[in-house]
N, CA, C and O atoms as CSV, one atom per row, in Angstrom:
chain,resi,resn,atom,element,x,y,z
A,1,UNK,N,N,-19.509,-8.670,-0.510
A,1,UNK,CA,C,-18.086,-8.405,-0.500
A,1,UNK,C,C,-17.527,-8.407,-1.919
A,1,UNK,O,O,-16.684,-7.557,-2.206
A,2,UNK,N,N,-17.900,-9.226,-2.762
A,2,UNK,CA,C,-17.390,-9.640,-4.128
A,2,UNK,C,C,-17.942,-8.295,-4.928
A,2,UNK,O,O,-17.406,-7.707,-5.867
A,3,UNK,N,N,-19.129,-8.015,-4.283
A,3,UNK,CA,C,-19.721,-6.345,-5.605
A,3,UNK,C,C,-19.059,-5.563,-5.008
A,3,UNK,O,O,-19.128,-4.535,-5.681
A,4,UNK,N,N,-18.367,-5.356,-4.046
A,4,UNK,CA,C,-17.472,-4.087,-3.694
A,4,UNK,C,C,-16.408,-4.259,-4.262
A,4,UNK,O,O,-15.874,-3.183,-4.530
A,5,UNK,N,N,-15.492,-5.666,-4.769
A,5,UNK,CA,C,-14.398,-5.504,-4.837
A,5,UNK,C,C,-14.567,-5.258,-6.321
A,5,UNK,O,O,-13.782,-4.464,-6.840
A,6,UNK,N,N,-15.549,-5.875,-7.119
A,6,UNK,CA,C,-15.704,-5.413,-8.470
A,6,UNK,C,C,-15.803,-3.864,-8.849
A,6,UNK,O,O,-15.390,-3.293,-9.859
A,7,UNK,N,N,-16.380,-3.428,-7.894
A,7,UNK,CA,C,-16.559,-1.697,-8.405
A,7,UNK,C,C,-15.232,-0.969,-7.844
A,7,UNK,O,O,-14.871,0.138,-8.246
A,8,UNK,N,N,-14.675,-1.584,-7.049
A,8,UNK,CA,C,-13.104,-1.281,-6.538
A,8,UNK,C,C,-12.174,-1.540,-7.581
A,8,UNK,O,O,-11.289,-0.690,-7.679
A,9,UNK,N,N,-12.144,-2.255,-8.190
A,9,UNK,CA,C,-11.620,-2.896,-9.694
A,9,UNK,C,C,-11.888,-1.925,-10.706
A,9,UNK,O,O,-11.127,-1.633,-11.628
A,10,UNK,N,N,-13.062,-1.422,-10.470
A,10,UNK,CA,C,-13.997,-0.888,-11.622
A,10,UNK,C,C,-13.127,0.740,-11.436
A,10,UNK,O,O,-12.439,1.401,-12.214
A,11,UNK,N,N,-13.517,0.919,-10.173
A,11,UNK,CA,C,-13.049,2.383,-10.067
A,11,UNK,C,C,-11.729,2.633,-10.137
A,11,UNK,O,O,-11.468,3.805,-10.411
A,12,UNK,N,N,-10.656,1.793,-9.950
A,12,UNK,CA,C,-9.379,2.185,-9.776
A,12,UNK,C,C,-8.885,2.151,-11.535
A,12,UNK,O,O,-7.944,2.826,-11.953
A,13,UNK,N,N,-9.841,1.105,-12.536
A,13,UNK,CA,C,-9.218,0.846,-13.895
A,13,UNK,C,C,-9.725,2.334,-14.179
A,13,UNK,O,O,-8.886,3.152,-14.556
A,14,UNK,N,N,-10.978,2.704,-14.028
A,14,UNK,CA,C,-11.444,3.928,-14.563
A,14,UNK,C,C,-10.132,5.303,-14.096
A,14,UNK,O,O,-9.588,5.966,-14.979
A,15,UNK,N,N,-9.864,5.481,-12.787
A,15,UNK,CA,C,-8.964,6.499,-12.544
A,15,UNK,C,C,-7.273,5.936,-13.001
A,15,UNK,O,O,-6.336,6.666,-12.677
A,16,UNK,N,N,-7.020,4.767,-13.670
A,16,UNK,CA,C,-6.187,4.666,-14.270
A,16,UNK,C,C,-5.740,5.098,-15.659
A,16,UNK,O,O,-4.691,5.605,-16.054
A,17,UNK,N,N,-7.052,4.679,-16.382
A,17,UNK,CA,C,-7.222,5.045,-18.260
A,17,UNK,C,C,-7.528,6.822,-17.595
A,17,UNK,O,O,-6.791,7.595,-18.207
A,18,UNK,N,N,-8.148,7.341,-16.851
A,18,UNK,CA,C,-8.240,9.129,-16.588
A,18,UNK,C,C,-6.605,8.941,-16.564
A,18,UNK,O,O,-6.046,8.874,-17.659
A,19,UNK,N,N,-5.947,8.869,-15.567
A,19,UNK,CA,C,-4.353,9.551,-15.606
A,19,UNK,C,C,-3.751,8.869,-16.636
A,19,UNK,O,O,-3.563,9.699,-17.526
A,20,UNK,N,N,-3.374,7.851,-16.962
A,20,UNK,CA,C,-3.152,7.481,-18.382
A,20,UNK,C,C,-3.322,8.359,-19.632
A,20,UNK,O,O,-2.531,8.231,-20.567
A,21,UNK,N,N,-4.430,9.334,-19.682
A,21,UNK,CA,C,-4.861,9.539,-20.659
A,21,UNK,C,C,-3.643,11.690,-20.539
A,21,UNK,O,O,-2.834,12.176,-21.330
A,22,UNK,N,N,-4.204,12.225,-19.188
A,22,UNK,CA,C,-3.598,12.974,-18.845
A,22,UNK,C,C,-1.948,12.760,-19.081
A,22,UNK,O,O,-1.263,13.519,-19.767
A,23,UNK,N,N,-1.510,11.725,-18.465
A,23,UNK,CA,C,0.576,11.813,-18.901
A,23,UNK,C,C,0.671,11.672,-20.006
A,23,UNK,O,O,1.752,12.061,-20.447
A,24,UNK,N,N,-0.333,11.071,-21.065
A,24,UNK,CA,C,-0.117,11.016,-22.423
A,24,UNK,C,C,-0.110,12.111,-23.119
A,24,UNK,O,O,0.827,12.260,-23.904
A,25,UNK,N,N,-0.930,12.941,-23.039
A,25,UNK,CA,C,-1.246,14.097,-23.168
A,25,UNK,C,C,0.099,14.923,-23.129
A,25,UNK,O,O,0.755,15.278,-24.108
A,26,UNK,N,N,0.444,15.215,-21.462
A,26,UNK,CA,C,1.666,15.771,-21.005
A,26,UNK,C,C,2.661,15.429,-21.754
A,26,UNK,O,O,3.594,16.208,-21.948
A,27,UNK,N,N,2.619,14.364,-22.221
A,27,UNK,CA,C,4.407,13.870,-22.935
A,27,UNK,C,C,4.259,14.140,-23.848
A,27,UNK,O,O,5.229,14.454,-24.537
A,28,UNK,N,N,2.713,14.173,-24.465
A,28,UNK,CA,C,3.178,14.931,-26.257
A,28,UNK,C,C,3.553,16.194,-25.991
A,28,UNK,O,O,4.540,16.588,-26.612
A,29,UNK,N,N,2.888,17.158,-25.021
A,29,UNK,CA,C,3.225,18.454,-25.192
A,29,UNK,C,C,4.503,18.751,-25.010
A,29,UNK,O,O,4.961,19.520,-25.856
A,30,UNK,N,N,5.623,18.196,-23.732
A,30,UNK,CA,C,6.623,17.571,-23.956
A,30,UNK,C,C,7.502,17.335,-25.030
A,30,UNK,O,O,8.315,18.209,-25.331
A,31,UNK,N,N,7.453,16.328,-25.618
A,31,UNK,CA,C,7.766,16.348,-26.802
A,31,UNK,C,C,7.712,17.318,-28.036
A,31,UNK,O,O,8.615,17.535,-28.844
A,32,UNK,N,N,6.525,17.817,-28.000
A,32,UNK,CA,C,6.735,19.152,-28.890
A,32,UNK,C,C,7.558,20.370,-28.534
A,32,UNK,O,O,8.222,21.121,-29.249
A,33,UNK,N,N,7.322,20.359,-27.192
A,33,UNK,CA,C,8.460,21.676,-26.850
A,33,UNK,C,C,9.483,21.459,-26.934
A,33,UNK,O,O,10.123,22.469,-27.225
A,34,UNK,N,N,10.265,20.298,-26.790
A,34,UNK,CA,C,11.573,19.187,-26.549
A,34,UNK,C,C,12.044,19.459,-28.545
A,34,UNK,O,O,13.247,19.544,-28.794
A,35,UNK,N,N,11.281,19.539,-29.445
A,35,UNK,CA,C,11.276,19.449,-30.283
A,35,UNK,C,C,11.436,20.676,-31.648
A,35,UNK,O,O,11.658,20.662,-32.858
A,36,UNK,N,N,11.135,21.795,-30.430
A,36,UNK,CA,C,11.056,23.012,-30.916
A,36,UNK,C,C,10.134,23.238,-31.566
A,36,UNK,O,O,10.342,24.164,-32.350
A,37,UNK,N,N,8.584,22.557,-31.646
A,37,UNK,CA,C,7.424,23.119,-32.125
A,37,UNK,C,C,6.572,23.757,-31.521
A,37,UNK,O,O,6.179,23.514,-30.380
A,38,UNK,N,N,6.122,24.842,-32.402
A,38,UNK,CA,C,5.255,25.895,-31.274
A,38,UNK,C,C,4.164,25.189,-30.749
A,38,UNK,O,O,3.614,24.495,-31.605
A,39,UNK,N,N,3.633,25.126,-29.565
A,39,UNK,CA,C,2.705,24.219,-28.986
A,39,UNK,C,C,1.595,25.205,-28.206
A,39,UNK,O,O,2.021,25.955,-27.329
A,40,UNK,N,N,-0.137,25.193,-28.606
A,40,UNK,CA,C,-0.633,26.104,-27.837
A,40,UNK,C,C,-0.991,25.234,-26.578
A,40,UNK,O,O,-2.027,24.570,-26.568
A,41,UNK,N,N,0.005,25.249,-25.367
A,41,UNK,CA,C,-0.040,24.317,-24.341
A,41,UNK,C,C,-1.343,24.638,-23.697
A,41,UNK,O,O,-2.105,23.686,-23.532
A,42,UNK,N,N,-1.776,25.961,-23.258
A,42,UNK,CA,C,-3.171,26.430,-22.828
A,42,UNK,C,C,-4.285,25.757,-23.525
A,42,UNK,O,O,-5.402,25.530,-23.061
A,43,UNK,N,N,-3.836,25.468,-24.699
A,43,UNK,CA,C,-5.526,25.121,-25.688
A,43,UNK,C,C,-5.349,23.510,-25.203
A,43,UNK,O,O,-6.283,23.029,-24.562
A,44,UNK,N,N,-4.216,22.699,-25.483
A,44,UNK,CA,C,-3.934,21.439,-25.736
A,44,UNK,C,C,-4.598,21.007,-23.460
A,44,UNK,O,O,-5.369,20.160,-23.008
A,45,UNK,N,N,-4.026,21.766,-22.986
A,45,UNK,CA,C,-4.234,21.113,-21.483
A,45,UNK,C,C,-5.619,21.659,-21.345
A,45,UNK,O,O,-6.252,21.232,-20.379
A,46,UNK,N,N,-6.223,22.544,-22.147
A,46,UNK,CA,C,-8.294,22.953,-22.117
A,46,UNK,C,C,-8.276,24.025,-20.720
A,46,UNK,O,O,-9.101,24.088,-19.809
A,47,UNK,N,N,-7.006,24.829,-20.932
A,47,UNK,CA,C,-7.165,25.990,-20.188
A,47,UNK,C,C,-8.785,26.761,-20.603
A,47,UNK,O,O,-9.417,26.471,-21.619
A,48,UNK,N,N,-9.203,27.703,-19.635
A,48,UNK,CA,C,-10.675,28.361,-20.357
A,48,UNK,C,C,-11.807,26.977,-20.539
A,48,UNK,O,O,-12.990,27.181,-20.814
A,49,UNK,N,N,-11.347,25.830,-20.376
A,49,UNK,CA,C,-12.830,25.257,-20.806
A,49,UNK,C,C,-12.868,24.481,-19.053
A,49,UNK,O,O,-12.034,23.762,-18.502
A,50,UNK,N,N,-14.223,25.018,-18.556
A,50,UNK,CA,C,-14.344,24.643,-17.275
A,50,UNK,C,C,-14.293,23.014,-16.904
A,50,UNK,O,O,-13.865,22.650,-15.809
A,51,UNK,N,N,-14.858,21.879,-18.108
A,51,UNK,CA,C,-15.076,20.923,-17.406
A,51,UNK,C,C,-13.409,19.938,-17.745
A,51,UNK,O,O,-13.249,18.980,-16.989
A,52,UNK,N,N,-12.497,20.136,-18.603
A,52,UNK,CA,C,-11.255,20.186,-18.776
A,52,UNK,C,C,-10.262,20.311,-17.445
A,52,UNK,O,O,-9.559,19.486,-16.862
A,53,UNK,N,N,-10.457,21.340,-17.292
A,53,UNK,CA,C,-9.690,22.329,-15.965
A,53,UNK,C,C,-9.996,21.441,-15.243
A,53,UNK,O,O,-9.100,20.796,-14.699
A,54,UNK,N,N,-11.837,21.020,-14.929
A,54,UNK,CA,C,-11.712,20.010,-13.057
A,54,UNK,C,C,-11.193,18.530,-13.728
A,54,UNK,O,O,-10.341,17.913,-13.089
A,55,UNK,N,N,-11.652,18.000,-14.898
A,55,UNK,CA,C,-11.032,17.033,-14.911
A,55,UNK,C,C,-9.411,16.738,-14.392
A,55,UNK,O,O,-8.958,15.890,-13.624
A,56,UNK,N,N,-8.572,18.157,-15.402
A,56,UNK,CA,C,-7.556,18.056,-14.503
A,56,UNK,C,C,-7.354,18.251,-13.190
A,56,UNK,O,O,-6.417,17.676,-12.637
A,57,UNK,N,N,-8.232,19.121,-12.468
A,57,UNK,CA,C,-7.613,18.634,-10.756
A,57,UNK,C,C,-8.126,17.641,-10.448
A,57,UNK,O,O,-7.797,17.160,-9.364
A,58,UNK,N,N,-8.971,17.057,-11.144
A,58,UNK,CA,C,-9.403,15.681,-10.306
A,58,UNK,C,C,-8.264,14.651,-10.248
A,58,UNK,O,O,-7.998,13.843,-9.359
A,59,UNK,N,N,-7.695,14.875,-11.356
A,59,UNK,CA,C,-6.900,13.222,-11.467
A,59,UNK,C,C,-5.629,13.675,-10.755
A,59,UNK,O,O,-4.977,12.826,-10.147
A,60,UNK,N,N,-5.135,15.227,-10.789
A,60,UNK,CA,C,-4.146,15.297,-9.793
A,60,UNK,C,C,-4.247,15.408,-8.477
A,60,UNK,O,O,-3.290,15.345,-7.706
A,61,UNK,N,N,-5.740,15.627,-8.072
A,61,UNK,CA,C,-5.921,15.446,-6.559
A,61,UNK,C,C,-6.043,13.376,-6.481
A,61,UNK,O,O,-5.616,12.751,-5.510
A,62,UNK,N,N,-6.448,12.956,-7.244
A,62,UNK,CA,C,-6.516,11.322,-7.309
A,62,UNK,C,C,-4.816,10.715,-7.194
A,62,UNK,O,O,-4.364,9.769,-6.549
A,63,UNK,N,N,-4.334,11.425,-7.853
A,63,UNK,CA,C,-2.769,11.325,-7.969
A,63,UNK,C,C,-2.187,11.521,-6.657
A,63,UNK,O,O,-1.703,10.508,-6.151
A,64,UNK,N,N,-2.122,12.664,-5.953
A,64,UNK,CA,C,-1.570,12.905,-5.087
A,64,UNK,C,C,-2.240,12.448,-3.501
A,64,UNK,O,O,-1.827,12.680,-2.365
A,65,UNK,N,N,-3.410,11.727,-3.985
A,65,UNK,CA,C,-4.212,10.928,-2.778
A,65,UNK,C,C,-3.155,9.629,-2.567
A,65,UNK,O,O,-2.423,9.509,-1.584
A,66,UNK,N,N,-3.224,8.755,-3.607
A,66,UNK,CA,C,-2.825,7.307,-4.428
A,66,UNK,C,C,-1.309,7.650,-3.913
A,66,UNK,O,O,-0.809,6.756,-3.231
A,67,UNK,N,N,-0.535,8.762,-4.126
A,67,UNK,CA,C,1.103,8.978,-3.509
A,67,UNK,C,C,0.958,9.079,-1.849
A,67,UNK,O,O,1.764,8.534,-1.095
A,68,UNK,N,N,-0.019,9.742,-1.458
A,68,UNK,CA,C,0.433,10.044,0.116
A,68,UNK,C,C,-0.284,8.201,0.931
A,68,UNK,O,O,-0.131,7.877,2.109
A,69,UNK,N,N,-0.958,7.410,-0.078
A,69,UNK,CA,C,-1.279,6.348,0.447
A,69,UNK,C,C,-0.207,5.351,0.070
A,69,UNK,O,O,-0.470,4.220,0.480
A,70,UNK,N,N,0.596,5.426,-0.401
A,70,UNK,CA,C,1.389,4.292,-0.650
A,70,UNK,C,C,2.532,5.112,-0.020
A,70,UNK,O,O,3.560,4.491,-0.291
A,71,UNK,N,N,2.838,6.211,0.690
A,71,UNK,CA,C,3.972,6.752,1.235
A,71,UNK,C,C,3.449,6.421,3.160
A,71,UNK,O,O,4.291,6.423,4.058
A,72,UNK,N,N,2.064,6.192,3.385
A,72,UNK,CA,C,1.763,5.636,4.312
A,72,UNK,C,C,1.883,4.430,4.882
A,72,UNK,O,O,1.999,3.988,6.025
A,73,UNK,N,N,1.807,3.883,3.453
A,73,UNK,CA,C,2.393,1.997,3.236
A,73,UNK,C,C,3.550,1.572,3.597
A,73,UNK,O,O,3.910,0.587,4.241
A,74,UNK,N,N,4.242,2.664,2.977
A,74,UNK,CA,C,5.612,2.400,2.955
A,74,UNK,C,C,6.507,2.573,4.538
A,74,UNK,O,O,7.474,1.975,5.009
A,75,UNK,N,N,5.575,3.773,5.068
A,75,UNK,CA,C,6.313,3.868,6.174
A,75,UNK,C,C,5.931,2.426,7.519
A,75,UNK,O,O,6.625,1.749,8.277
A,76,UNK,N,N,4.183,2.551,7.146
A,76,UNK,CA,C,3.710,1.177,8.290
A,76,UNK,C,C,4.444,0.070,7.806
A,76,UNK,O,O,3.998,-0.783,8.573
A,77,UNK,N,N,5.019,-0.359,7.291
A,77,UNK,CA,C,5.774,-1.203,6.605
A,77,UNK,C,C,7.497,-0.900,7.430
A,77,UNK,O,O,7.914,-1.743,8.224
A,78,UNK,N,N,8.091,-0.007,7.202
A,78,UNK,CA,C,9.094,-0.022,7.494
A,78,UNK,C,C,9.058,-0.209,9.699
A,78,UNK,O,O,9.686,-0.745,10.613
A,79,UNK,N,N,8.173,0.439,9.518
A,79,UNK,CA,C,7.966,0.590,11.507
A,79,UNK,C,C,7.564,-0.650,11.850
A,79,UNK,O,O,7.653,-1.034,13.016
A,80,UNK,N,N,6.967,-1.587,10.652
A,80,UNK,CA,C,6.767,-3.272,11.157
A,80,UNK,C,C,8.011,-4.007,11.436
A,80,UNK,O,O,8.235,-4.788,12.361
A,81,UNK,N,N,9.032,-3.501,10.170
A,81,UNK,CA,C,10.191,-3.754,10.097
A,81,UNK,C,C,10.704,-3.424,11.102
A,81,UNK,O,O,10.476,-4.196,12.034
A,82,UNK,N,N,11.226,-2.712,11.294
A,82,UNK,CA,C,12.228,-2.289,12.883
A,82,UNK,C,C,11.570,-3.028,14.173
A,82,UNK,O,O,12.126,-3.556,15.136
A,83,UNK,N,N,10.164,-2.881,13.850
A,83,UNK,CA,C,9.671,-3.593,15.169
A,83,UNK,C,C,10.252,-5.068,15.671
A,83,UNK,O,O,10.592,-5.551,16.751
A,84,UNK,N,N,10.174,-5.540,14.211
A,84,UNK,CA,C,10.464,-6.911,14.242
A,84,UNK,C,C,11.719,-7.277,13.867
A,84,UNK,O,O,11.942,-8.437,13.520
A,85,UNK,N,N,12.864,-6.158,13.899
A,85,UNK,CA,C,14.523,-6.645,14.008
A,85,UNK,C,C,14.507,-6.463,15.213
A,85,UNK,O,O,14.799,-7.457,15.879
A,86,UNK,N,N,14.215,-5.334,15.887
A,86,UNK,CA,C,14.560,-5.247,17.447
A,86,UNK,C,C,14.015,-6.533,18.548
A,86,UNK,O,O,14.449,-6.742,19.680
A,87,UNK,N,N,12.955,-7.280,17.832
A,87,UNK,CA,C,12.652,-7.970,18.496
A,87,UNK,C,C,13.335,-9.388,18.677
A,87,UNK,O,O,13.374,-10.158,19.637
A,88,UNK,N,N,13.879,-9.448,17.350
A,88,UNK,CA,C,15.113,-10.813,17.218
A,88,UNK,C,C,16.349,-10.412,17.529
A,88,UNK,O,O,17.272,-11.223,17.603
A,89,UNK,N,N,16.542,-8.851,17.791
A,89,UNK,CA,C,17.772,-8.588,18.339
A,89,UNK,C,C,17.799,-8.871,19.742
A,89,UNK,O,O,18.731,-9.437,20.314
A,90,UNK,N,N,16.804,-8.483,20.249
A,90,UNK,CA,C,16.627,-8.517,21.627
A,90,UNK,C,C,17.357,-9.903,22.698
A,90,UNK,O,O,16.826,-11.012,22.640
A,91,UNK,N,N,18.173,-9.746,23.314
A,91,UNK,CA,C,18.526,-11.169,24.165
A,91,UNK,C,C,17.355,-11.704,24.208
A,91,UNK,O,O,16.314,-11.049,24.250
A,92,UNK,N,N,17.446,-13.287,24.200
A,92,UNK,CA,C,16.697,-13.990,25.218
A,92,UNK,C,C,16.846,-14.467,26.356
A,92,UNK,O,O,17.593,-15.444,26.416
A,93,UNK,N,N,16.131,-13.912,27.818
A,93,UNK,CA,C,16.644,-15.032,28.778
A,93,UNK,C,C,16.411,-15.905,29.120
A,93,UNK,O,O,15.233,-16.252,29.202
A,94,UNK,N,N,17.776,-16.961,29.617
A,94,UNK,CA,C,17.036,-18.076,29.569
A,94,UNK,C,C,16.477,-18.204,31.187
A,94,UNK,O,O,16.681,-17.376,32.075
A,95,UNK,N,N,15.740,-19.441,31.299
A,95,UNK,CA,C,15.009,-19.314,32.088
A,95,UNK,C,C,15.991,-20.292,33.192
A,95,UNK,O,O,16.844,-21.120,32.872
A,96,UNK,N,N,15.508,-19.846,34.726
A,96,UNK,CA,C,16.259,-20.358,35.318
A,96,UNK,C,C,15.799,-21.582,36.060
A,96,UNK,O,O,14.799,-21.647,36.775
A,97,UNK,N,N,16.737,-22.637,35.774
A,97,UNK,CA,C,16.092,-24.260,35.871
A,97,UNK,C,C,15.717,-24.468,37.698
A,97,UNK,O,O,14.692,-24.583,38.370
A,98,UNK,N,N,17.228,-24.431,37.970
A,98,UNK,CA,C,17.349,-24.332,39.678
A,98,UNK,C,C,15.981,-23.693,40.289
A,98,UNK,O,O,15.338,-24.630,40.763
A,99,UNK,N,N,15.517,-22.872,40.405
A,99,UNK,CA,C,14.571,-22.106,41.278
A,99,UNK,C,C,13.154,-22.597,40.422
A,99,UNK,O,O,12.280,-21.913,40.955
A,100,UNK,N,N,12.759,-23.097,39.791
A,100,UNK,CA,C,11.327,-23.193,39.208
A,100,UNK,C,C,11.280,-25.057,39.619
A,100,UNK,O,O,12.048,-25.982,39.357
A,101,UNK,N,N,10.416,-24.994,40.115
A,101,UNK,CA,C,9.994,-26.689,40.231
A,101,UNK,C,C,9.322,-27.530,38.767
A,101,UNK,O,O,8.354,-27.161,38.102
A,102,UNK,N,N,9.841,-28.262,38.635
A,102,UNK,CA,C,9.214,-29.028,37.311
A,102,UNK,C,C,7.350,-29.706,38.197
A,102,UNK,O,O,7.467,-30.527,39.107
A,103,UNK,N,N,6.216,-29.349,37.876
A,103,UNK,CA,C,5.444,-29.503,38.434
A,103,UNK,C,C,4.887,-30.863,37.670
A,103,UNK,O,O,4.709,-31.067,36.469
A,104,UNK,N,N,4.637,-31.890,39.054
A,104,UNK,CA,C,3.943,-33.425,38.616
A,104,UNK,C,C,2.794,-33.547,37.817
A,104,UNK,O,O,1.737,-33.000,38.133
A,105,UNK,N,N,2.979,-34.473,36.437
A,105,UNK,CA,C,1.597,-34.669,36.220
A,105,UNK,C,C,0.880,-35.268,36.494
A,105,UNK,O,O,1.338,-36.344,36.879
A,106,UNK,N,N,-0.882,-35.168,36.565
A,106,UNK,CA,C,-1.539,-36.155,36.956
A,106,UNK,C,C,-1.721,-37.008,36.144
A,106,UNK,O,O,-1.786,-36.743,34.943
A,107,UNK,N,N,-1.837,-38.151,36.596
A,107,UNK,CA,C,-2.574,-39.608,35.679
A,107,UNK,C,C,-4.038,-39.506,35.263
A,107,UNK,O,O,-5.080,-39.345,35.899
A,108,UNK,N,N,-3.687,-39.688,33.698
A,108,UNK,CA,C,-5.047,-39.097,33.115
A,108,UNK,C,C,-6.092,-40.510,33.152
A,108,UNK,O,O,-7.214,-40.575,32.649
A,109,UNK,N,N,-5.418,-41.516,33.844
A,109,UNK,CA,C,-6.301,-42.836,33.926
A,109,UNK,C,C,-5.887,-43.345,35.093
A,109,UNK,O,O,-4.864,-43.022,35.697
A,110,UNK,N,N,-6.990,-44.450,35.529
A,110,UNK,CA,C,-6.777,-44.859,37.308
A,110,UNK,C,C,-5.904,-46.049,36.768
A,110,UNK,O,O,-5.161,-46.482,37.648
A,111,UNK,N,N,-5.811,-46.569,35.797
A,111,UNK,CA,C,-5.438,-48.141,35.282
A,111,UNK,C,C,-3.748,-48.059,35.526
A,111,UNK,O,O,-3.073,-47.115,35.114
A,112,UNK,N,N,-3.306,-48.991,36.122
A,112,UNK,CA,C,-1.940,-49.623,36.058
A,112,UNK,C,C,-1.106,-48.703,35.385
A,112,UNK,O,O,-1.938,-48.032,34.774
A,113,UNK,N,N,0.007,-48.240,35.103
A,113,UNK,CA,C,0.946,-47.614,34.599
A,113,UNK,C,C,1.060,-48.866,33.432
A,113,UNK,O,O,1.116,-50.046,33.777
A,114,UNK,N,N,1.080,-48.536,32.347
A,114,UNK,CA,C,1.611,-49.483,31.223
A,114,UNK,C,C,1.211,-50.368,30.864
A,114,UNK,O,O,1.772,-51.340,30.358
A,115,UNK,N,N,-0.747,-49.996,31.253
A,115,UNK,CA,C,-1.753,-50.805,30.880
A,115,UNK,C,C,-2.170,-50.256,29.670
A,115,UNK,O,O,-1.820,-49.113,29.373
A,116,UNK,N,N,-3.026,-51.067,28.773
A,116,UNK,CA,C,-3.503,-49.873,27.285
A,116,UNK,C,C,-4.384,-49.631,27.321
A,116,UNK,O,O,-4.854,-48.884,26.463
């Protein structure tokens, strides 16, 4: 259990420093256009270079995995929620004393009542 959660650790820091590295990227280019410098955005994002290109869909298919799972979270989360206002909203009834018999207990010893 402990080597899974390490390579779970392992893998999520690794696809973190990948998109990390990608928005960094994005915000300089950003910034240069923001800035009015000519920017060859095709060369800088490795348009034409094949292993560039999948890197980038990888981390935006990783991206948009990581969003539709925490938008899943969010909702099982909220449907726990409602579950559990409606349930403290809900009356309680009380129970009705008159009609239910209080049922005798037995003596868990043969000895005298108020023997030790």
């Amino acid at each position: 259990m402990s080597i899974q959660m390490i390579a779970l650790r392992n893998g999520f820091a690794a696809f973190e420093r990948r998109a990390d590295a990608k928005i960094g990227l994005l915000k300089e280019v950003i910034e240069k256009i923001q800035n009015g410098e000519k920017v060859d955005v095709s060369g800088l994002l490795g348009k034409g270079n094949k292993k560039q290109e999948e890197e980038w869909e990888q981390v935006l298919r990783d991206i948009e995995r990581e969003e539709e799972a925490w938008a899943q979270t969010s909702k099982t989360k909220r449907k726990i929620a409602r579950e559990a206002k409606l349930k403290l909203d809900k009356p309680v009834d009380e129970p009705d004393t008159e009609s239910k018999e209080v049922p005798q207990l037995k003596s868990k010893s043969s000895a005298p009542r108020g023997f030790y």
